[in-house]
BALUM-624227 format. One record per residue (C-alpha): residue number from 0; residue in one letter; x, y, z. Coordinates in Angstrom, 2 decimals, padded with zeros to 5 digits, always signed. Example, Ala and Ser with C-alpha at 12.3 -4.5 7.8 and 13.67 -1.06 7.14 Angstrom:
REM residues 2
<site 0, "a", <+012.30, -004.50, +007.80>>
<site 1, "s", <+013.67, -001.06, +007.14>>
END
This chain:
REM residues 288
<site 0, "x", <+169.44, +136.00, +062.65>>
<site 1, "x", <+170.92, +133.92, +065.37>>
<site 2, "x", <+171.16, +130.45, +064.99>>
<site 3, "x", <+168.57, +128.44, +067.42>>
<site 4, "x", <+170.29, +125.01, +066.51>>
<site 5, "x", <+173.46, +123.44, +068.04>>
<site 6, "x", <+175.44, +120.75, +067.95>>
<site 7, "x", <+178.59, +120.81, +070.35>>
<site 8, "x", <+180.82, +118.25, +070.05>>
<site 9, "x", <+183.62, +118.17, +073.05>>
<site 10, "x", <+186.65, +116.12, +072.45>>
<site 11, "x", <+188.01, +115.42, +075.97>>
<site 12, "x", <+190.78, +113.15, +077.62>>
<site 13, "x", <+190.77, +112.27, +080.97>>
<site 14, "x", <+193.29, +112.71, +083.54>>
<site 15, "x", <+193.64, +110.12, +086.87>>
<site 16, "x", <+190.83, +110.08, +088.85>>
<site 17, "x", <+190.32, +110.54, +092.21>>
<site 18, "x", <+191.40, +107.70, +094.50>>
<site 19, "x", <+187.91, +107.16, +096.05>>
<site 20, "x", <+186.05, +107.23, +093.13>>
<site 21, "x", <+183.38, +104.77, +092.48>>
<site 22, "x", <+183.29, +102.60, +089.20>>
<site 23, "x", <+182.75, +104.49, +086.23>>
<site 24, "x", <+179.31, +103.93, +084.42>>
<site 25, "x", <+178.60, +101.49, +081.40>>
<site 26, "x", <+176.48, +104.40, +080.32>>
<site 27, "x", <+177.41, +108.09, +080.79>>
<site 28, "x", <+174.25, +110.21, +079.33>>
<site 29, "x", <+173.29, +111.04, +082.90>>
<site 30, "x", <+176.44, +112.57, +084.12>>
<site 31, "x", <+176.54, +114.74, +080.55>>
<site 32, "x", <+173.09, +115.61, +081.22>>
<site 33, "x", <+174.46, +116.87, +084.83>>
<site 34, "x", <+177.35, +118.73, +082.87>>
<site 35, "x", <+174.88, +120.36, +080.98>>
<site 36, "x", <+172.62, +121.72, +083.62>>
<site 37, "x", <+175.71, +123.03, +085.83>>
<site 38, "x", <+176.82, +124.69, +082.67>>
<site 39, "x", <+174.00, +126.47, +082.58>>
<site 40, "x", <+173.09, +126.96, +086.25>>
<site 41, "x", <+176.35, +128.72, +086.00>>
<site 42, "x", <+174.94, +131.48, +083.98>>
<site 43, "x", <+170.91, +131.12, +084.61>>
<site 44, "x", <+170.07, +128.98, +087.40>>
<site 45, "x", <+166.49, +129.70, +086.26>>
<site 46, "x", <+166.66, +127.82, +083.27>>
<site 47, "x", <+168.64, +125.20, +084.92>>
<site 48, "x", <+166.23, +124.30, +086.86>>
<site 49, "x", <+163.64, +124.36, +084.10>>
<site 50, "x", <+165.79, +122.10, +081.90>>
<site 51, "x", <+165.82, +119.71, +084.86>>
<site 52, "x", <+161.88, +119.36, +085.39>>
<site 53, "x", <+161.67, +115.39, +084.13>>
<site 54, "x", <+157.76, +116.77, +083.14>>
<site 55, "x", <+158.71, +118.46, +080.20>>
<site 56, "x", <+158.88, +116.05, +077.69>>
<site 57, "x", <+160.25, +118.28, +075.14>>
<site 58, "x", <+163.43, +119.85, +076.80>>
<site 59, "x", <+165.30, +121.82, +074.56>>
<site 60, "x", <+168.55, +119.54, +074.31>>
<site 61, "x", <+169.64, +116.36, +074.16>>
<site 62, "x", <+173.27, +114.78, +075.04>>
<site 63, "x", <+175.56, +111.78, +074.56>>
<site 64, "x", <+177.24, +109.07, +075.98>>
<site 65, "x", <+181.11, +109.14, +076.16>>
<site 66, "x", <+181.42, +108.49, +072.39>>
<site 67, "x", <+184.50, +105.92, +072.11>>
<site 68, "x", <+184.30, +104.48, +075.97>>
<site 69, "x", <+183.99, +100.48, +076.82>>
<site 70, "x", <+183.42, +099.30, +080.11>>
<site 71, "x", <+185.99, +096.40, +078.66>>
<site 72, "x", <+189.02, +098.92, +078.31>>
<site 73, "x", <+187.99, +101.46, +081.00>>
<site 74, "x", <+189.20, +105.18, +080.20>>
<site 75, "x", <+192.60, +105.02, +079.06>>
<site 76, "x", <+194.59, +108.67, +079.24>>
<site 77, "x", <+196.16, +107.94, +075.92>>
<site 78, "x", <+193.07, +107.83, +073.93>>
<site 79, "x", <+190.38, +110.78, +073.16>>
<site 80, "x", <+186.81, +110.60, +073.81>>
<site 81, "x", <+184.08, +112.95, +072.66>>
<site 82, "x", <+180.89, +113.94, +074.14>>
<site 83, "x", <+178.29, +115.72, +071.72>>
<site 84, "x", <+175.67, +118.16, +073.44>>
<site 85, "x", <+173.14, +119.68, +071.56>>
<site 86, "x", <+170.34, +122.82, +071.66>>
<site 87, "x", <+166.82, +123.34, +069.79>>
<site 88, "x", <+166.51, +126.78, +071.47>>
<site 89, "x", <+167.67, +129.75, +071.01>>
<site 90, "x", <+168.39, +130.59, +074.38>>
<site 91, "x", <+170.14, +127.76, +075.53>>
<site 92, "x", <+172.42, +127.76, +071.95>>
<site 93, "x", <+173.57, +131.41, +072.92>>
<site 94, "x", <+174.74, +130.17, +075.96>>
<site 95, "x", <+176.13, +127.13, +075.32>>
<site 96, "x", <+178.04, +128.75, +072.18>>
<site 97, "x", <+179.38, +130.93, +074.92>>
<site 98, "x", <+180.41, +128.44, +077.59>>
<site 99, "x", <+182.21, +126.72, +074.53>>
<site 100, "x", <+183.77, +129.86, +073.20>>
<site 101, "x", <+185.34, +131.01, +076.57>>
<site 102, "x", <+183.27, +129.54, +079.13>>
<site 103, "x", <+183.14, +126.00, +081.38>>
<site 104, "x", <+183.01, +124.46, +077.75>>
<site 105, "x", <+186.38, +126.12, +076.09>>
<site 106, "x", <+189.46, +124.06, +075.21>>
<site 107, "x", <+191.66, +123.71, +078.19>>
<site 108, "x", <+189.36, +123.76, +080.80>>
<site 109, "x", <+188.51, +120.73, +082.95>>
<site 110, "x", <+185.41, +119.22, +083.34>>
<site 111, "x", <+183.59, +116.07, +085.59>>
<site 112, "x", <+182.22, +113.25, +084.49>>
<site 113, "x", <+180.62, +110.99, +087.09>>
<site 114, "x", <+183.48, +111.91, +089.34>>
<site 115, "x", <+186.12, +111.60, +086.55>>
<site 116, "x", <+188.43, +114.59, +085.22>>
<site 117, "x", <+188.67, +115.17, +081.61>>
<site 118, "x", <+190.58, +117.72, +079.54>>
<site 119, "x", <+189.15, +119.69, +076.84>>
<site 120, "x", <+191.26, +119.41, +073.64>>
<site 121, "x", <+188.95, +120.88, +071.40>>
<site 122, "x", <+185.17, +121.78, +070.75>>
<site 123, "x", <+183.71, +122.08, +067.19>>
<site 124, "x", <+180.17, +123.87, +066.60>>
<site 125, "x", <+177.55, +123.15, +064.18>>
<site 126, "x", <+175.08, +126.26, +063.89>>
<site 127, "x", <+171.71, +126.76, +062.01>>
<site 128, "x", <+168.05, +127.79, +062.13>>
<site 129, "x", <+164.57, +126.31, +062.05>>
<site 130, "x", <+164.15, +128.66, +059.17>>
<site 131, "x", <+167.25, +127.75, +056.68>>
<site 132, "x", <+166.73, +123.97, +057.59>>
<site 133, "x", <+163.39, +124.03, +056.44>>
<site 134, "x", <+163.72, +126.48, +053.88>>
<site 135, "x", <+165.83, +123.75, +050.78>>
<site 136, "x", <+162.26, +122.03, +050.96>>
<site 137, "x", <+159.41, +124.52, +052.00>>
<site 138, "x", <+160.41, +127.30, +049.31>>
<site 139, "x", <+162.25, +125.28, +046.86>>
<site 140, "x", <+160.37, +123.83, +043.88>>
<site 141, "x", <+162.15, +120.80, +043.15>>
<site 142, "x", <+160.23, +118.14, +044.24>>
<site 143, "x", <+161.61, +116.03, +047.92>>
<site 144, "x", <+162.45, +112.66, +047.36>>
<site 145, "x", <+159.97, +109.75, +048.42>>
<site 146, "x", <+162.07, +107.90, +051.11>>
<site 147, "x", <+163.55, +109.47, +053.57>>
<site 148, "x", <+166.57, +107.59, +055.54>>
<site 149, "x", <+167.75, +107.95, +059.52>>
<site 150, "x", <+170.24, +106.29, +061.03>>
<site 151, "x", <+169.87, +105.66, +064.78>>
<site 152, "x", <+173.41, +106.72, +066.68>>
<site 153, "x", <+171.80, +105.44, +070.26>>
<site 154, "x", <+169.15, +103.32, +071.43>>
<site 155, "x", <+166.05, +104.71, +070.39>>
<site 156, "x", <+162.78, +104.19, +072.70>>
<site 157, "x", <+159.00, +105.93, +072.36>>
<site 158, "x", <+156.28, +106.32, +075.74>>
<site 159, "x", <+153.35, +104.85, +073.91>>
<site 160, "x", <+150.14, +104.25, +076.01>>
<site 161, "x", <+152.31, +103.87, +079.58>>
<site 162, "x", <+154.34, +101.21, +077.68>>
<site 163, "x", <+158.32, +101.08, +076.00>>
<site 164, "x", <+158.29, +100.90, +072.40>>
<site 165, "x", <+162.16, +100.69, +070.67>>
<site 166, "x", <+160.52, +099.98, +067.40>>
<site 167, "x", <+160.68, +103.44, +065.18>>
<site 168, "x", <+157.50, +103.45, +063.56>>
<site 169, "x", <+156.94, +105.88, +061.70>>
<site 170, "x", <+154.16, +107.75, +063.55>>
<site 171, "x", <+156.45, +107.45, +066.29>>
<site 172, "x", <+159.63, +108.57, +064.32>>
<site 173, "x", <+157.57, +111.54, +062.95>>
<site 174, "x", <+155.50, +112.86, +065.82>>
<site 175, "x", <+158.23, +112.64, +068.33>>
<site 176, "x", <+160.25, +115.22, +065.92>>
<site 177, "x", <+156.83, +117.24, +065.61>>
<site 178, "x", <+156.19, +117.54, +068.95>>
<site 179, "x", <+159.81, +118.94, +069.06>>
<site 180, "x", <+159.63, +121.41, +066.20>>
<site 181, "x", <+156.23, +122.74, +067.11>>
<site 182, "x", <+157.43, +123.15, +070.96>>
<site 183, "x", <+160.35, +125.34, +069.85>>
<site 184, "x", <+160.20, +126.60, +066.11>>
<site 185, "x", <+158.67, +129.70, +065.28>>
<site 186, "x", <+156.35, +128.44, +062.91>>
<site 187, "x", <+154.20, +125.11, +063.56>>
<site 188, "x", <+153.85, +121.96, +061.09>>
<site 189, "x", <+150.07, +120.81, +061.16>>
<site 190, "x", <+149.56, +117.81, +063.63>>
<site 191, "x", <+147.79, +116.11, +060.06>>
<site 192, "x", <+151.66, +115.14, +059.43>>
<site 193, "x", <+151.82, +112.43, +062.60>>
<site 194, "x", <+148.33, +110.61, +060.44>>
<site 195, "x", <+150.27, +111.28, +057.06>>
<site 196, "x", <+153.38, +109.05, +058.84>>
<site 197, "x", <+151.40, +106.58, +059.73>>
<site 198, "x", <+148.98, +106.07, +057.60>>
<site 199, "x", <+151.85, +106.70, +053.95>>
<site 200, "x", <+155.40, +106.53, +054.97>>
<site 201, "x", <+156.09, +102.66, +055.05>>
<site 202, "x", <+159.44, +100.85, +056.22>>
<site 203, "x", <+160.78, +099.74, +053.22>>
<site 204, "x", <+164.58, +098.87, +054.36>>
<site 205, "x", <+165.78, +098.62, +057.85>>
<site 206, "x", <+169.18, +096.95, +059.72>>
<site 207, "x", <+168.69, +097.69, +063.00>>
<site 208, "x", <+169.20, +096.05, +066.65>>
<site 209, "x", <+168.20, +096.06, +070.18>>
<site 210, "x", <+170.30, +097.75, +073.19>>
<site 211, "x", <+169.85, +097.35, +076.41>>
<site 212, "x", <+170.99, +100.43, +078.34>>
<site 213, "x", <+171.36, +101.20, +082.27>>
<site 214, "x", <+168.70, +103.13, +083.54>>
<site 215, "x", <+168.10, +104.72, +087.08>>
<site 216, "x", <+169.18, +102.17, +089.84>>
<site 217, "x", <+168.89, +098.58, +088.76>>
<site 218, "x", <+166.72, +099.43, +085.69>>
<site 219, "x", <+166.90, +099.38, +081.87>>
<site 220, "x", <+165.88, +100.50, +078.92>>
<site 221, "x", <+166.02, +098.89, +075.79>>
<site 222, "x", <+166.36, +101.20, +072.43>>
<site 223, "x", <+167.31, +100.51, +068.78>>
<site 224, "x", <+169.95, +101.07, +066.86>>
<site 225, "x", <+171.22, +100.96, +063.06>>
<site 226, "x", <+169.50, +102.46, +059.78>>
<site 227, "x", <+165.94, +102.24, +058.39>>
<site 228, "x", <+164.08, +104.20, +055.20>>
<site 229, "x", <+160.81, +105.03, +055.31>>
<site 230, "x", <+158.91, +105.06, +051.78>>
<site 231, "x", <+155.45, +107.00, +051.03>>
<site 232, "x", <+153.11, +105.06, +049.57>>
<site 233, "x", <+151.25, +107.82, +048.72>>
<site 234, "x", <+153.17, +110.38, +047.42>>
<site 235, "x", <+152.57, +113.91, +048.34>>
<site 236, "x", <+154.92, +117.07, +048.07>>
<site 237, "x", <+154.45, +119.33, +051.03>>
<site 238, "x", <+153.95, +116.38, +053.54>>
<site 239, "x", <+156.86, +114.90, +052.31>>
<site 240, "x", <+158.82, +118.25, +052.78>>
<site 241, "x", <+157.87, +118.44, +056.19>>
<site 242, "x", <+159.02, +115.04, +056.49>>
<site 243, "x", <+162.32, +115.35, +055.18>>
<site 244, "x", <+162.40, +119.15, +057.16>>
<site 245, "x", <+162.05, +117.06, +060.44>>
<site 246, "x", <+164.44, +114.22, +059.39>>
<site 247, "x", <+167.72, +117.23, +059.17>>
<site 248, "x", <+166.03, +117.99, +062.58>>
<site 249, "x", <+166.44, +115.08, +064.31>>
<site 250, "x", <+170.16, +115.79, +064.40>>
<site 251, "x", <+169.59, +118.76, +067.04>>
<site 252, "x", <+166.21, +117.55, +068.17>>
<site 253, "x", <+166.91, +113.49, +069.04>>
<site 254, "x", <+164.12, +111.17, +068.47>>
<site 255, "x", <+162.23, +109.42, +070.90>>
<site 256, "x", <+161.88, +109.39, +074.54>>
<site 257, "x", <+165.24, +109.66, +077.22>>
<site 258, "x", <+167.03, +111.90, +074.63>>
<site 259, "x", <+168.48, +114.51, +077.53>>
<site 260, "x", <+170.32, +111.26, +078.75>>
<site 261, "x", <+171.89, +110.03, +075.80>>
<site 262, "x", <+169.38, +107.99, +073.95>>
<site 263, "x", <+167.85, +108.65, +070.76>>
<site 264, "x", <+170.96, +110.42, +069.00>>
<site 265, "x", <+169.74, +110.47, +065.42>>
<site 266, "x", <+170.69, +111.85, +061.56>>
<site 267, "x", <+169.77, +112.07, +058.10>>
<site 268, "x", <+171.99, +108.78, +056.46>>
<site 269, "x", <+174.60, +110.38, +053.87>>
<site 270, "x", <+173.77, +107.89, +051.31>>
<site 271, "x", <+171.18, +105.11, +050.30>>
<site 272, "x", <+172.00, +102.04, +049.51>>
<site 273, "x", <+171.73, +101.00, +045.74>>
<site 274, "x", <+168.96, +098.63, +046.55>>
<site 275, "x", <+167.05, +101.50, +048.33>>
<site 276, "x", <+166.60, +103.82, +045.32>>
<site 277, "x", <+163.52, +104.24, +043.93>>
<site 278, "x", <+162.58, +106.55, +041.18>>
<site 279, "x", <+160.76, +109.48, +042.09>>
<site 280, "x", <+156.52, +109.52, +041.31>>
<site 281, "x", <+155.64, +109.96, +038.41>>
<site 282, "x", <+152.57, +112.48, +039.00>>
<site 283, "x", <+153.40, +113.73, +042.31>>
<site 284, "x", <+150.55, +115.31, +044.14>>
<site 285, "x", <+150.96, +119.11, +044.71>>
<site 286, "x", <+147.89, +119.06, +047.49>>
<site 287, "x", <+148.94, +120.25, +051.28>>
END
């Protein structure tokens, strides 16, 4: 089966730029999210203009900022930079596995950044499927650990009621990724799982900040960063499958609102701390 999750990561170095060009950004998620789309309108312009509709709040992909830049050093031609794009369909991972393989995206070819040339040195892929990510805790008996741990790469922000939240809740956390999976997997998670987050997954270790990133014209928005565990209170195995299905998820899928320009880059931390073990339950409830 082809895979219908990507995660592109482009190491680039940049070459002089232009004479006349402007400043570079403090924050570059819009001009990858402008890579993206010419990618694509190169081989669809259909879906490039699709992916571009700002009212779809569940476009298919998500981007970086130039991973390794500061405004304080400026680009520097000695150094490497990578930019990480990423897919949740499998449409737009076909494609963008081909612009990567021989395409816009291949090493050696030259790509534009907010006016700036950069080289591509190399391009690793990360491939997999709604099915085999979900599969370790859907079909497997062993019973999903209580906590579940994210780490937040990029400021993370949620639309709540016309208002900017940057604190992940966990109803937040949880139904953003829902909304995600259901848009674009093949099979849906009930919407009960948003209530279960809310009302039994409780923050029980966080180190996180604020970050205050550019937004269109003079504007801002301001995300969190760092790590932060979520606990269930009350324990239950399939909901906390699903939980733990969407967590691996949010590496392809972002979290949050803005995540086509850079914000809300997410993953499943590697390891707890000590301090935030926890014994499993002891009578685990087998109820969906």
């Amino acid at each position: 089966m082809d895979p219908d999750l990507l995660s592109l990561t482009l190491e680039l170095r940049p070459l002089p730029p232009p004479v006349d060009a402007p400043d570079p950004p403090t924050w570059w998620g819009r001009a990858a999210q402008a890579l993206l789309l010419d990618v694509v309108r190169q081989y669809d312009e259909t879906l490039s203009q699709r992916l571009h509709d700002h009212d779809n709040p569940t476009r298919p992909f998500t981007t970086s900022t130039l991973l390794g830049y500061s405004p304080r050093r400026g680009l520097d031609p000695q150094r490497s930079y990578s930019l990480r794009l990423t897919s949740i369909s499998r449409t737009l991972t076909a494609l963008l596995l081909k612009a990567a393989e021989s395409g816009p995206l291949s090493p050696g070819r030259y790509l534009e950044l907010d006016y700036r040339p950069l080289r591509i040195e190399s391009v690793h892929a990360e491939t997999t499927s709604t099915q085999e990510l979900s599969a370790p805790y859907l079909l497997a008996k062993a019973t999903p650990e209580r906590r579940v741990a994210l780490e937040l790469l990029s400021p993370t922000y949620f639309k709540q009621s016309g208002k900017y939240n940057p604190i992940p809740q966990p109803d937040l956390v949880f139904g953003s990724l829902l909304d995600r999976w259901n848009a674009f997997a093949p099979i849906a998670f009930p919407t009960e799982l948003r209530r279960y987050a809310g009302e039994c997954l409780a923050v029980s270790f966080f180190k996180i900040s604020s970050r205050v990133t550019p937004f269109k014209g003079s504007g801002v928005r301001i995300g969190a960063v760092g790590e932060i565990t979520y606990t269930s209170t009350n324990y239950d195995r399939y909901w906390m499958s699903l939980a733990h299905t969407l967590a691996e998820f949010a590496q392809f899928s972002g979290v949050g609102a803005g995540v086509a320009s850079g914000m809300g880059q997410c993953r499943v931390r590697q390891a707890l701390r000590a301090d935030d073990q926890a014994p499993p339950p002891d009578a685990p409830s087998e109820a969906a």
